[in-house]
C-alpha positions, 0 to 999 in steps of 0.5 A: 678044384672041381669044374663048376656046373652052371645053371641056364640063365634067366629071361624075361617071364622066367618062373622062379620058386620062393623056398623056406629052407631055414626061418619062416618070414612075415608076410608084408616083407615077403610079399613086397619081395614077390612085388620086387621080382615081378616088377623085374619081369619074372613069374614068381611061383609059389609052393605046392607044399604047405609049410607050418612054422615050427619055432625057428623053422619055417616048417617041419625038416620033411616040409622044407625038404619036400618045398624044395625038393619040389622046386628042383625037380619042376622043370618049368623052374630055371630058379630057386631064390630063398625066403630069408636065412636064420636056421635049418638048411643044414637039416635038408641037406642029407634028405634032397632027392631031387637034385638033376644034371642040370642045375637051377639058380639058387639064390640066397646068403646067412643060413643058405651058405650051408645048402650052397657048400653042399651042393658045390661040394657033392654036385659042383653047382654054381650057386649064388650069394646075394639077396633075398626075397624078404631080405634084399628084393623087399626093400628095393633096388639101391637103397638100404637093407635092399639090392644091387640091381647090376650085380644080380642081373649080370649074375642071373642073365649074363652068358657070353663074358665076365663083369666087374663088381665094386666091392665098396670096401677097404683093402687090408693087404694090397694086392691081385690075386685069381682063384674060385670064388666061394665060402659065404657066412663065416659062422656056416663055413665053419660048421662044414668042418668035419662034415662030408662036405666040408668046403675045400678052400684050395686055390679059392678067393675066399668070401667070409661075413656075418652079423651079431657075433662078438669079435672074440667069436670072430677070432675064434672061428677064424682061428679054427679055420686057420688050425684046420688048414683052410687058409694055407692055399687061399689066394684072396679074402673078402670080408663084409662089414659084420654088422652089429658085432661091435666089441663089448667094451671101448678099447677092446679089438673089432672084427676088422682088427681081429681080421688083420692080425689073422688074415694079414699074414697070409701074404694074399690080398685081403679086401674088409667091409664089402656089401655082401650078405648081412649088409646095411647097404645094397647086397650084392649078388656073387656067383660062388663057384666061379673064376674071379680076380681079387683087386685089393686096392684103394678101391676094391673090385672083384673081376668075375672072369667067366659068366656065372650061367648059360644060355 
């Protein structure tokens, strides 16, 4: 397991750059997002790049390239939080120029898993699975659809210890277990199979939801990863709550059923139903990259052992 290379904190009037790496968001959620984040006490910076939504992309490949590679390169930037998922970072991912020594924060979940494998693989980054600004900071702090104020705030500001985060979820397999937390959107892990960022899941805590997929889709895509040899040095599982995945037709597997027949003879803790990424409740933020303690109990936590930024 590489060493992780972490990102300066954030402080009170940080400026953070909102990027569209993937789908293009409407602009009463957007702005709501924007509202969210300075009523946090941080500047939000817009793109000098103007992006034309194309279809499903936010922008032309060479735009949403250009916007971030903007954003990473500006060295009054300390953050780069995303707009929303959908699709298209895997096509940014062999055109970045501008990536540094030093990381930023990049926050973001759903499409953004591809761009956080990426940058953990190749640069060892530390990145950030949790809300974002249209999907996340535009609803609020605790409520639903919006965000986790602790668990981001410990993520982006904490420098000297670990923290605790409630999963809110169930455990399938009981158990502890320590490794590195990472992975992200299961449709996306399973798509760096074969790439040369592939993720390396040795030693990991292991992190997979998603939303909108069959459970059969979900059998499926865990069952490739299970053939490709991800599952045989995982210590622990996370699941989320794989909204509107119900099955086709009643008496038919769920995903969670589906999850406990595969994961379940692992022998590892395995928590199901987490708020992480496609939630209906508040999202939590997760440093992906970090050492963390899975506690599958009656009542699931994740113990981040080491801060996720420095100061």
């Amino acid at each position: 397991m590489r060493k992780p290379v972490k990102p300066p904190a954030l402080v009170p009037g940080s400026k953070i750059a909102v990027v569209s790496p993937a789908s293009p968001a409407e602009a009463p959620p957007l702005e709501r997002g924007v509202q969210e984040l300075a009523r946090l006490g941080y500047v939000v910076g817009h793109s000098p790049v103007k992006l034309t939504p194309q279809g499903y992309f936010a922008g032309s490949v060479e735009e949403r390239a250009a916007e971030l590679d903007a954003a990473l390169a500006d060295p009054a930037v300390p953050a780069v939080f995303c707009v929303r998922g959908g699709y298209g970072s895997n096509y940014l991912l062999g055109r970045l120029t501008a990536l540094r020594p030093r990381p930023k924060i990049l926050l973001g979940h759903s499409d953004l898993t591809a761009l956080e494998i990426f940058l953990w693989q190749k640069r060892g980054w530390v990145t950030f699975y949790g809300p974002m600004v249209a999907a996340g900071f535009a609803a609020g702090p605790a409520v639903a659809t919006g965000y986790d104020a602790d668990s981001f705030l410990r993520a982006v500001t904490e420098t000297r210890s670990g923290w605790p985060v409630c999963l809110h979820g169930e455990s399938l397999s009981a158990g502890e277990a320590e490794g590195v937390l990472l992975g992200g959107c299961l449709t996306l892990v399973e798509t760096t199979l074969g790439t040369p960022w592939e993720l390396d899941t040795s030693g990991s805590i292991l992190l997979l939801e998603d939303r909108g997929i069959k459970p059969y889709q979900a059998d499926r895509a865990l069952m490739h990863l299970k053939q490709a040899g991800k599952f045989k040095r995982v210590r622990g599982v996370v699941l989320g709550e794989f909204p509107e995945s119900e099955p086709p037709r009643a008496g038919s597997p769920t995903v969670r059923e589906v999850s406990r027949r595969i994961l379940g003879e692992l022998g590892v803790p395995v928590v199901w139903g987490a708020a992480v990424g496609h939630t209906t409740r508040p999202i939590l933020t997760l440093p992906l990259g970090v050492r963390a303690r899975l506690r599958a109990t009656a009542s699931p936590q994740l113990d981040i052992l080491e801060p996720a930024v420095t100061a």
